[in-house]
C-alpha positions as CSV (number, residue, x, y, z in Angstrom):
1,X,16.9,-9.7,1.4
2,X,15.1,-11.3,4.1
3,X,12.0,-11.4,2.6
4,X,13.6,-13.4,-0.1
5,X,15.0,-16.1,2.2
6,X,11.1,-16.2,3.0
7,X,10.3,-16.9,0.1
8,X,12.8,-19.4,-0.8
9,X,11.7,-21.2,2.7
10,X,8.2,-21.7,1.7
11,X,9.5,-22.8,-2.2
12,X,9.5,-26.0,-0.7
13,X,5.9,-25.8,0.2
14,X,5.2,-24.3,-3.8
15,X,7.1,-27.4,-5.2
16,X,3.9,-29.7,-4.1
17,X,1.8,-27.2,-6.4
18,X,4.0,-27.6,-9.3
19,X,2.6,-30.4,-10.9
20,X,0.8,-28.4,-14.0
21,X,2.1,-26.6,-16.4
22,X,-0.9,-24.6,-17.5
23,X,0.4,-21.5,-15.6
24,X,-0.5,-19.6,-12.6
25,X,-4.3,-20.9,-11.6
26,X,-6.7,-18.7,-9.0
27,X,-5.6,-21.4,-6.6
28,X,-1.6,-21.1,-6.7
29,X,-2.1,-17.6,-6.7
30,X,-4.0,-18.1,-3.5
31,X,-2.1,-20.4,-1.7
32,X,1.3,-18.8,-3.0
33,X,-0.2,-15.8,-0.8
34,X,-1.7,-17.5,2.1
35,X,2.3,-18.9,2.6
36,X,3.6,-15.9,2.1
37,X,1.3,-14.0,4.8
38,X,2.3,-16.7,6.9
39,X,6.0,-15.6,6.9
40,X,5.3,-12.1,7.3
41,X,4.8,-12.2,10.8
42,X,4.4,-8.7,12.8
43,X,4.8,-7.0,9.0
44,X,2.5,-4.0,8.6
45,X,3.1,-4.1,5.2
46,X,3.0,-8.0,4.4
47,X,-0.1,-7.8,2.4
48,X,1.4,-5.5,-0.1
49,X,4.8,-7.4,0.1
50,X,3.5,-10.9,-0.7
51,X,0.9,-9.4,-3.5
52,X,3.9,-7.9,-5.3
53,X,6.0,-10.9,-5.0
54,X,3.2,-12.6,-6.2
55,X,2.9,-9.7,-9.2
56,X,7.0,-10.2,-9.9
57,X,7.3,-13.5,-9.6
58,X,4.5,-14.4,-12.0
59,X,5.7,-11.9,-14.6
60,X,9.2,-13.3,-14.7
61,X,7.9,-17.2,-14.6
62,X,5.0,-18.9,-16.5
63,X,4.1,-21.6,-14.1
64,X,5.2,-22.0,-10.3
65,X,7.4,-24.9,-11.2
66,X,9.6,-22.6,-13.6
67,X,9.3,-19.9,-10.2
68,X,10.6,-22.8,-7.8
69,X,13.3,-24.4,-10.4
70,X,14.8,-21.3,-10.8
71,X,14.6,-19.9,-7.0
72,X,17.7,-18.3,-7.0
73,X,18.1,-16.9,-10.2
74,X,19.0,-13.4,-10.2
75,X,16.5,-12.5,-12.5
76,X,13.9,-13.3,-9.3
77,X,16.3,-11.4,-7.3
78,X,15.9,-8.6,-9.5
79,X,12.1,-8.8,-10.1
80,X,11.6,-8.8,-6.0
81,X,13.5,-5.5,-5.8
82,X,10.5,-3.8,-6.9
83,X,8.7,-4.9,-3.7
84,X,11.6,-3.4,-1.0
């Protein structure tokens, strides 16, 4: 569950990406990972962790600003269990 503290802390940081609604673009996908690595300090794994919550989250929202206005729905909660 930590992880998904992480990645309601750096939510904040997705908010600022949120202004189209044309879905997930090569660019939010990249800089959704490049916040998530930076949260994953001294994880062997992180890699694989933030490219699945990437995978999850995108599945379960269209566009980052459905992701960050719905942060702590349970359906994210749910999704992100696939990446434990």
């Amino acid at each position: 569950m930590k992880q998904l503290l992480n990645l309601i802390v750096f939510s904040a940081f997705l908010s600022t990406l949120a202004s189209c609604e044309g879905g997930w673009t090569s660019e939010d996908k990249d800089q959704f990972l490049q916040s998530c690595m930076q949260h994953q300090e001294g994880r062997k794994d992180g890699d694989r962790y933030c490219k699945c919550v990437l995978d999850q989250t995108s599945k379960v929202y269209p566009t980052i600003n459905a992701m960050v206005e719905n942060k702590d729905s349970i359906k994210l909660r749910e999704a992100l269990q696939h990446c434990f």
